[in-house]
C-alpha positions in Angstrom: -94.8 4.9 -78.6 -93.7 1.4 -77.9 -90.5 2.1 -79.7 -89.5 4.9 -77.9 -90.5 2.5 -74.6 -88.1 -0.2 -75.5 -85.6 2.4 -76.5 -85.6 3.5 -72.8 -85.9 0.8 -71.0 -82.7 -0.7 -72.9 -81.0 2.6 -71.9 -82.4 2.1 -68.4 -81.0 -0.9 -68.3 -77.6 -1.0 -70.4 -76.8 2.2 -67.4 -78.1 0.3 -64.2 -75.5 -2.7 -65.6 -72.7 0.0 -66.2 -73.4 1.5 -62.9 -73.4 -1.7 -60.9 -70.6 -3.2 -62.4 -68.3 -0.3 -61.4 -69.9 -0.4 -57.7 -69.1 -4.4 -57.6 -65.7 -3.2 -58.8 -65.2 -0.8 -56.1 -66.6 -3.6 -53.9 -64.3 -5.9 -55.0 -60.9 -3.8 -54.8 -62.0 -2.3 -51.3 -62.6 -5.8 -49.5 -59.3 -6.5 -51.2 -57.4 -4.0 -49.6 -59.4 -4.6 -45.7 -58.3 -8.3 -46.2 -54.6 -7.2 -46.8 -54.3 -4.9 -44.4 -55.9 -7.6 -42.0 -53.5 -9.7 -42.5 -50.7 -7.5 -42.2 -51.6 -6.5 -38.5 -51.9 -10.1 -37.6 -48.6 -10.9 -38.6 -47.5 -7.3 -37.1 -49.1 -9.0 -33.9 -47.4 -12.3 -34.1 -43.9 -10.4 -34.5 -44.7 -8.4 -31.4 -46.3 -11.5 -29.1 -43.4 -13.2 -30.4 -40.2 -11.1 -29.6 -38.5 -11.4 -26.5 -35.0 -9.8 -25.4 -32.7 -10.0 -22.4 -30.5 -7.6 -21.4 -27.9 -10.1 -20.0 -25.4 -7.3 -18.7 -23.8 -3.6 -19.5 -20.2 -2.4 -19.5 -18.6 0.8 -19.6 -15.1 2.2 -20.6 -14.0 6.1 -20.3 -13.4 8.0 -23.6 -12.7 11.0 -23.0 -15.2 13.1 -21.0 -17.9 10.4 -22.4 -17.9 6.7 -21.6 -18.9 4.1 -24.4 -21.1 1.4 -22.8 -21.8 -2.2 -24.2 -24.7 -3.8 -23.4 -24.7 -8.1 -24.3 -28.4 -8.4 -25.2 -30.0 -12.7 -26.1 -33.0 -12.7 -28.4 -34.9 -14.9 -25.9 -37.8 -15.0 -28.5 -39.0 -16.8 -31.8 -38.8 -14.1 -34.4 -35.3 -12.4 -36.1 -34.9 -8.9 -35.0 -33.5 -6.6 -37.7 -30.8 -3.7 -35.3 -31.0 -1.9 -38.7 -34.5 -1.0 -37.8 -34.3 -0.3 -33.7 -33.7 2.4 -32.1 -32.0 3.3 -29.1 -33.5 5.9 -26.6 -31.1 7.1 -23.8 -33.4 9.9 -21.4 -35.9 9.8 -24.6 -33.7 10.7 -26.7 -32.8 8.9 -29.6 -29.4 8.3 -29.8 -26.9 6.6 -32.5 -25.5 3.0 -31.7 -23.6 0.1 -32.9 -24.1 -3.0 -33.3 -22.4 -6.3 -34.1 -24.5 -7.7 -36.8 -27.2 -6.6 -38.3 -30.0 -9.4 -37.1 -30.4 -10.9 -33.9 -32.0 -14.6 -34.6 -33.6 -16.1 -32.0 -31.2 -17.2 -29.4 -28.5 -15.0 -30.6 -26.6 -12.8 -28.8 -25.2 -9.2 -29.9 -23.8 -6.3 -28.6 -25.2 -2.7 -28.5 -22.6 0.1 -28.1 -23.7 3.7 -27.3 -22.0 7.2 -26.2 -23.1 9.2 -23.0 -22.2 11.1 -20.2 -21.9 10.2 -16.6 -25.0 9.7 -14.1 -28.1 7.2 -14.3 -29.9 6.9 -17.7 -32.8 5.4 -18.5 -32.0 3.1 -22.1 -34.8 2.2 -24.1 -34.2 0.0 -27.3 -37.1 -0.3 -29.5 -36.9 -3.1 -32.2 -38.7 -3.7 -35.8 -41.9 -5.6 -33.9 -42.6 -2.8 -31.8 -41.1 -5.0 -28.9 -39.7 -2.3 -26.2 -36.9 -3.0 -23.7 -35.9 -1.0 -20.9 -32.8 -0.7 -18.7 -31.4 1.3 -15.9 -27.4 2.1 -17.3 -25.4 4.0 -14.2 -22.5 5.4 -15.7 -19.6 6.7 -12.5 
């Protein structure tokens, strides 16, 4: 009878050390993960707080029935802004553009060249940080 005790509580044991080394593990690899992902949004956050733009002015020439207009943008804030990954919304749609180079450092300039029609549009150019900037383009 006393074997048979030892024999279980080894078992007991041996299993509540397996058991709690895979929870410690989960533990481990979980709090791992929150503190990435923590620090990911607050550098997401100092990109955002961070970016500034200025539209400075717009152009427009005729092609065709279309016009192409050129808008001279400054990156008026302290974080580089990647035009590979910003979009340009013209009446919220998203429409293709062009662009000089392919990052805007802070204090640089750049020009952002889009197609549309005649009539007021409302431009929207959203950059990598999330940072949003509007303008009021009237094409004649």
């Amino acid at each position: 009878m006393g074997f048979s005790y030892v024999v279980a509580v080894a078992v007991l044991l041996s299993s509540s050390l397996i058991f709690f080394g895979i929870i410690y593990s989960d533990f481990v690899h979980t709090e791992s993960q929150i503190n990435d992902a923590q620090n990911k949004s607050n550098m997401q956050n100092y990109d955002y707080m961070n970016s500034k733009v200025t539209i400075d002015n717009y152009s427009y020439v005729a092609s065709g029935s279309n016009f192409t207009v050129t808008m001279n943008v400054t990156n008026t804030g302290s974080v580089t802004l990647n035009l590979n990954h910003t979009n340009l919304l013209v009446n919220g749609s998203i429409v293709n553009f062009t662009y000089a180079s392919q990052y805007l450092f802070p204090l640089g300039n750049d020009t952002v060249s889009f197609t549309t029609g005649a009539g007021s549009h409302d431009v929207e150019l959203v950059f990598n940080t999330g940072y949003e900037k509007f303008e009021k383009v009237v094409v004649a």
